[in-house]
KEDRENDO-178320 format. One record per residue: residue number from 0; x, y, z of N, C-alpha, C in turn. Coordinates in steps of 0.02 Angstrom, whole numbers. Example, Ala and Ser with C-alpha at 12.3 -4.5 7.8 and 13.67 -1.06 7.14 Angstrom:
# residues 2
{pt 0 {660 -284 390} {615 -225 390} {660 -165 390}}
{pt 1 {642 -112 354} {684 -53 357} {645 2 394}}
//
This chain:
# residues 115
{pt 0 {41 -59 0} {0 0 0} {44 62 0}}
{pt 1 {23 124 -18} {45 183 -58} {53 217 7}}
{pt 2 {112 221 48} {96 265 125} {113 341 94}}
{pt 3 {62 365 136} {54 447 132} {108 496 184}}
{pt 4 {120 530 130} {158 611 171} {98 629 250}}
{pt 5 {50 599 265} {15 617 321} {6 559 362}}
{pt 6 {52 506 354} {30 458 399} {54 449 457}}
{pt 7 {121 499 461} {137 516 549} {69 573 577}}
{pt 8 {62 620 542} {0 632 554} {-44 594 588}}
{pt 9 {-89 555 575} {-129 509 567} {-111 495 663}}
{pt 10 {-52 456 650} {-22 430 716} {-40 501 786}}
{pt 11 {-1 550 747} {17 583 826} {-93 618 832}}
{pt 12 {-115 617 787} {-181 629 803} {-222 579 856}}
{pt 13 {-203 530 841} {-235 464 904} {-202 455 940}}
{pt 14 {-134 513 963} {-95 477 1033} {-161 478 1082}}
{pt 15 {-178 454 1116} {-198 452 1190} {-279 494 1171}}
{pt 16 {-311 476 1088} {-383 478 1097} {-402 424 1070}}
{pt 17 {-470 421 1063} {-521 390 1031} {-555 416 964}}
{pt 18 {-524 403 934} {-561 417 841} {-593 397 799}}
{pt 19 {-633 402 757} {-668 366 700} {-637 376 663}}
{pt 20 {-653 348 601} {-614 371 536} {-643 459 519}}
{pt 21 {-688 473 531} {-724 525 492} {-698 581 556}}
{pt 22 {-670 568 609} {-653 610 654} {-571 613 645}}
{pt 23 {-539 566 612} {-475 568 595} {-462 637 522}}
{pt 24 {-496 609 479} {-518 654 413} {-521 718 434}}
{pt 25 {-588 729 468} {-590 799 490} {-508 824 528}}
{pt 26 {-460 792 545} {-425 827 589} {-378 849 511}}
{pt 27 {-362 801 468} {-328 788 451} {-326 827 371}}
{pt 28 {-393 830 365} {-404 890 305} {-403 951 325}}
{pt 29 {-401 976 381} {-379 1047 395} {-308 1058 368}}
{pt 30 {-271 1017 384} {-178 1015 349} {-181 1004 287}}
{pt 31 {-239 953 285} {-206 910 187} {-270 932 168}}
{pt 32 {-285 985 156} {-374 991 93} {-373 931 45}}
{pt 33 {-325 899 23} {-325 868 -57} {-328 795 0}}
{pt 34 {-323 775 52} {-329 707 70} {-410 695 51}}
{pt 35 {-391 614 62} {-481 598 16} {-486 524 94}}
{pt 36 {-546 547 111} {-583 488 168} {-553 428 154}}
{pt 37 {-572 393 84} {-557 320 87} {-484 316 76}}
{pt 38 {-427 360 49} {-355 359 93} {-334 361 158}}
{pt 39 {-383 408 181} {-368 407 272} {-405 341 289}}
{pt 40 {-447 308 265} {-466 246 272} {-416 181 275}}
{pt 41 {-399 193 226} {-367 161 223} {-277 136 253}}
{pt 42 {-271 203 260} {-205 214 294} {-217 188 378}}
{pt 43 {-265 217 404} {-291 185 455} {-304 112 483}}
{pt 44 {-334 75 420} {-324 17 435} {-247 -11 428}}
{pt 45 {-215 -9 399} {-149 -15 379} {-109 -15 440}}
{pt 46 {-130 36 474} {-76 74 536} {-100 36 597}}
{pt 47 {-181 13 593} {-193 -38 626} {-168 -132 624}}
{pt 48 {-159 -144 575} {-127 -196 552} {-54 -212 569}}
{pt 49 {-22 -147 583} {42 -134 578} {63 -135 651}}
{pt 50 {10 -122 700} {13 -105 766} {31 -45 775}}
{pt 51 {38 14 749} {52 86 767} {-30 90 771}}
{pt 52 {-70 73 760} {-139 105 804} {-172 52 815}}
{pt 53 {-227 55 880} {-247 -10 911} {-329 4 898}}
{pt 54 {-357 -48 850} {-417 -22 830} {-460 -64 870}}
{pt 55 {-525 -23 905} {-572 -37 954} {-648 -39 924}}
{pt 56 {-676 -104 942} {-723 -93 912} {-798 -89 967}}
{pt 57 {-832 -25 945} {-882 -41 999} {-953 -63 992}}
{pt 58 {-990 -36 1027} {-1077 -81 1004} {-1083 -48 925}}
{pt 59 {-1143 -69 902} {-1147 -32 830} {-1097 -61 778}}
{pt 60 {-1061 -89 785} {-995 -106 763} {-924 -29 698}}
{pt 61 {-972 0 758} {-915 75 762} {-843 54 781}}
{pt 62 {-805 94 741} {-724 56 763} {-698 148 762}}
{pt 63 {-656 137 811} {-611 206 848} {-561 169 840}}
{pt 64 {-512 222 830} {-449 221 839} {-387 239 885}}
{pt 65 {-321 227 910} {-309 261 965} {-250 246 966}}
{pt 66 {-184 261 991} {-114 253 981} {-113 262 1058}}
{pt 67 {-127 212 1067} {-125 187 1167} {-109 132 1173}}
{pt 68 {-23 119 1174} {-9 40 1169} {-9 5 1246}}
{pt 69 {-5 36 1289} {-11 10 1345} {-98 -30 1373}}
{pt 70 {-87 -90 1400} {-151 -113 1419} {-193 -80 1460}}
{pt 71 {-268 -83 1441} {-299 -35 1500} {-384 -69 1475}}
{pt 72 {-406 -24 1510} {-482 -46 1512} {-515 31 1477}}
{pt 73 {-585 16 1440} {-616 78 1438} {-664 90 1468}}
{pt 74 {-674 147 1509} {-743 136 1518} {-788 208 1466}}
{pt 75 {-847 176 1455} {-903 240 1401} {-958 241 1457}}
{pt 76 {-949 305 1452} {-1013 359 1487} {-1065 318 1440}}
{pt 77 {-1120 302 1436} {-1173 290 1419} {-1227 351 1401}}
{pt 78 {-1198 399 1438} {-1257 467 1421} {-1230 517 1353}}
{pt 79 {-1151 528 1383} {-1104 550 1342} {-1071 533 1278}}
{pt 80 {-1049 442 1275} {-1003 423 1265} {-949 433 1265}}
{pt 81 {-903 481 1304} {-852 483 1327} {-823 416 1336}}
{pt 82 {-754 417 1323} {-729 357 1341} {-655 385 1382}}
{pt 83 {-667 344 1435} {-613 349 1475} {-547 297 1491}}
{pt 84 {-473 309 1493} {-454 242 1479} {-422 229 1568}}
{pt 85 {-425 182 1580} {-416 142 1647} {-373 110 1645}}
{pt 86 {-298 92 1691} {-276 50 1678} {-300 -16 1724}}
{pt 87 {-302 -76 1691} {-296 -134 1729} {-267 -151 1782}}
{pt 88 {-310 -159 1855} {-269 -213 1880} {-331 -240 1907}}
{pt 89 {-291 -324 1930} {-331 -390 1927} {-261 -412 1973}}
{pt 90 {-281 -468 2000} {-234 -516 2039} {-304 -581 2045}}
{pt 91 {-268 -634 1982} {-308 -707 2022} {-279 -754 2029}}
{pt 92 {-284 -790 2094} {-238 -847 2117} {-250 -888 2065}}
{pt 93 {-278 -902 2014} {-283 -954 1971} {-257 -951 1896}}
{pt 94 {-235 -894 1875} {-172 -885 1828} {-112 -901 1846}}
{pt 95 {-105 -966 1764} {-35 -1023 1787} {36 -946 1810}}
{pt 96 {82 -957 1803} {123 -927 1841} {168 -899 1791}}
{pt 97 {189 -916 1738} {214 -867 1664} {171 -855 1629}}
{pt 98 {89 -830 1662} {38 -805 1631} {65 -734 1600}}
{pt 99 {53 -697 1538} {69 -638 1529} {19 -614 1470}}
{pt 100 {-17 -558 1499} {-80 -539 1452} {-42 -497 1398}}
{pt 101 {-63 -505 1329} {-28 -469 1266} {-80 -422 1250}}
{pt 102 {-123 -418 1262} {-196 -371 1244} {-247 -379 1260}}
{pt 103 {-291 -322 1306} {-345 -343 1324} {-408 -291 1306}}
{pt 104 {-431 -326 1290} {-519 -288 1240} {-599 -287 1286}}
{pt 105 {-567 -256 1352} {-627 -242 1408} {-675 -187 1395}}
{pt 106 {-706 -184 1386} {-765 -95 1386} {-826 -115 1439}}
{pt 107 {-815 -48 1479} {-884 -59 1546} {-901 15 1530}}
{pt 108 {-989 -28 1516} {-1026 55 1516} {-1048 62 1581}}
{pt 109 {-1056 125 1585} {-1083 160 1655} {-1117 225 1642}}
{pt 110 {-1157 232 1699} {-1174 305 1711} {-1183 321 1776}}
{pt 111 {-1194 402 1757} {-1205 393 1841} {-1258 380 1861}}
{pt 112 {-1283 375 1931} {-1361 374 1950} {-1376 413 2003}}
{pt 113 {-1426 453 2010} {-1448 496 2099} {-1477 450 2144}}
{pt 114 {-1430 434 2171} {-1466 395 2246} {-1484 436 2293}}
//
Protein backbone atom coordinates (compact mmCIF):
# COMPACT_ATOMS: atom_id res chain seq x y z
CA UNK A 1 0.00 0.00 0.00
CA UNK A 2 0.90 3.67 -1.15
CA UNK A 3 1.93 5.30 2.49
CA UNK A 4 1.08 8.95 2.64
CA UNK A 5 3.15 12.22 3.42
CA UNK A 6 0.30 12.34 6.41
CA UNK A 7 0.60 9.17 7.99
CA UNK A 8 2.73 10.33 10.99
CA UNK A 9 0.01 12.64 11.09
CA UNK A 10 -2.58 10.19 11.33
CA UNK A 11 -0.43 8.59 14.33
CA UNK A 12 0.34 11.67 16.52
CA UNK A 13 -3.61 12.57 16.06
CA UNK A 14 -4.70 9.28 18.07
CA UNK A 15 -1.91 9.55 20.66
CA UNK A 16 -3.95 9.05 23.81
CA UNK A 17 -7.65 9.56 21.93
CA UNK A 18 -10.43 7.81 20.62
CA UNK A 19 -11.22 8.34 16.81
CA UNK A 20 -13.37 7.32 13.99
CA UNK A 21 -12.28 7.42 10.72
CA UNK A 22 -14.48 10.50 9.84
CA UNK A 23 -13.06 12.19 13.09
CA UNK A 24 -9.50 11.37 11.89
CA UNK A 25 -10.36 13.09 8.26
CA UNK A 26 -11.80 15.97 9.80
CA UNK A 27 -8.50 16.54 11.78
CA UNK A 28 -6.55 15.75 9.02
CA UNK A 29 -8.09 17.80 6.10
CA UNK A 30 -7.59 20.93 7.89
CA UNK A 31 -3.56 20.30 6.98
CA UNK A 32 -4.12 18.20 3.75
CA UNK A 33 -7.49 19.83 1.86
CA UNK A 34 -6.49 17.37 -1.15
CA UNK A 35 -6.57 14.14 1.39
CA UNK A 36 -9.61 11.97 0.32
CA UNK A 37 -11.67 9.76 3.37
CA UNK A 38 -11.14 6.39 1.73
CA UNK A 39 -7.11 7.18 1.85
CA UNK A 40 -7.36 8.14 5.44
CA UNK A 41 -9.32 4.91 5.44
CA UNK A 42 -7.33 3.22 4.47
CA UNK A 43 -4.10 4.28 5.89
CA UNK A 44 -5.82 3.70 9.09
CA UNK A 45 -6.47 0.34 8.69
CA UNK A 46 -2.99 -0.30 7.57
CA UNK A 47 -1.52 1.47 10.72
CA UNK A 48 -3.85 -0.75 12.53
CA UNK A 49 -2.55 -3.92 11.03
CA UNK A 50 0.84 -2.67 11.57
CA UNK A 51 0.27 -2.10 15.32
CA UNK A 52 1.04 1.73 15.34
CA UNK A 53 -2.78 2.10 16.09
CA UNK A 54 -4.93 -0.21 18.21
CA UNK A 55 -8.34 -0.44 16.60
CA UNK A 56 -11.44 -0.75 19.09
CA UNK A 57 -14.47 -1.86 18.24
CA UNK A 58 -17.65 -0.82 19.97
CA UNK A 59 -21.55 -1.61 20.07
CA UNK A 60 -22.95 -0.65 16.61
CA UNK A 61 -19.90 -2.12 15.27
CA UNK A 62 -18.30 1.50 15.24
CA UNK A 63 -14.48 1.13 15.25
CA UNK A 64 -12.22 4.12 16.95
CA UNK A 65 -8.97 4.42 16.78
CA UNK A 66 -6.18 5.21 19.30
CA UNK A 67 -2.27 5.07 19.62
CA UNK A 68 -2.50 3.74 23.34
CA UNK A 69 -0.18 0.80 23.38
CA UNK A 70 -0.22 0.20 26.89
CA UNK A 71 -3.02 -2.25 28.38
CA UNK A 72 -5.98 -0.71 30.00
CA UNK A 73 -9.64 -0.91 30.23
CA UNK A 74 -12.31 1.56 28.76
CA UNK A 75 -14.86 2.71 30.36
CA UNK A 76 -18.07 4.79 28.02
CA UNK A 77 -20.27 7.19 29.74
CA UNK A 78 -23.47 5.79 28.38
CA UNK A 79 -25.14 9.34 28.42
CA UNK A 80 -22.08 11.01 26.84
CA UNK A 81 -20.06 8.46 25.30
CA UNK A 82 -17.04 9.66 26.54
CA UNK A 83 -14.58 7.14 26.81
CA UNK A 84 -12.26 6.98 29.49
CA UNK A 85 -9.07 4.84 29.58
CA UNK A 86 -8.31 2.83 32.95
CA UNK A 87 -5.52 1.01 33.57
CA UNK A 88 -5.92 -2.68 34.58
CA UNK A 89 -5.38 -4.26 37.60
CA UNK A 90 -6.62 -7.79 38.54
CA UNK A 91 -4.67 -10.31 40.79
CA UNK A 92 -6.16 -14.14 40.45
CA UNK A 93 -4.75 -16.95 42.33
CA UNK A 94 -5.66 -19.08 39.43
CA UNK A 95 -3.43 -17.71 36.56
CA UNK A 96 -0.70 -20.46 35.74
CA UNK A 97 2.46 -18.54 36.83
CA UNK A 98 4.28 -17.34 33.28
CA UNK A 99 0.77 -16.11 32.62
CA UNK A 100 1.37 -12.76 30.57
CA UNK A 101 -1.59 -10.78 29.04
CA UNK A 102 -0.55 -9.37 25.32
CA UNK A 103 -3.91 -7.42 24.89
CA UNK A 104 -6.89 -6.86 26.47
CA UNK A 105 -10.37 -5.77 24.79
CA UNK A 106 -12.53 -4.85 28.16
CA UNK A 107 -15.29 -1.89 27.72
CA UNK A 108 -17.68 -1.18 30.92
CA UNK A 109 -20.51 1.09 30.32
CA UNK A 110 -21.66 3.19 33.11
CA UNK A 111 -23.47 6.09 34.22
CA UNK A 112 -24.09 7.86 36.82
CA UNK A 113 -27.22 7.48 38.99
CA UNK A 114 -28.96 9.93 41.98
CA UNK A 115 -29.31 7.90 44.93
Amino acid sequence: MKTHYYTQDIIDICDCNHLTVEDIYDKISIKYPDAWKSSIYRNVEELAKKGELRKVIWIWKKSYFEKNKWNHIHLIDENTWEIIDIEYCFISPDLPKNFKISEIDLKIFWEFVNT
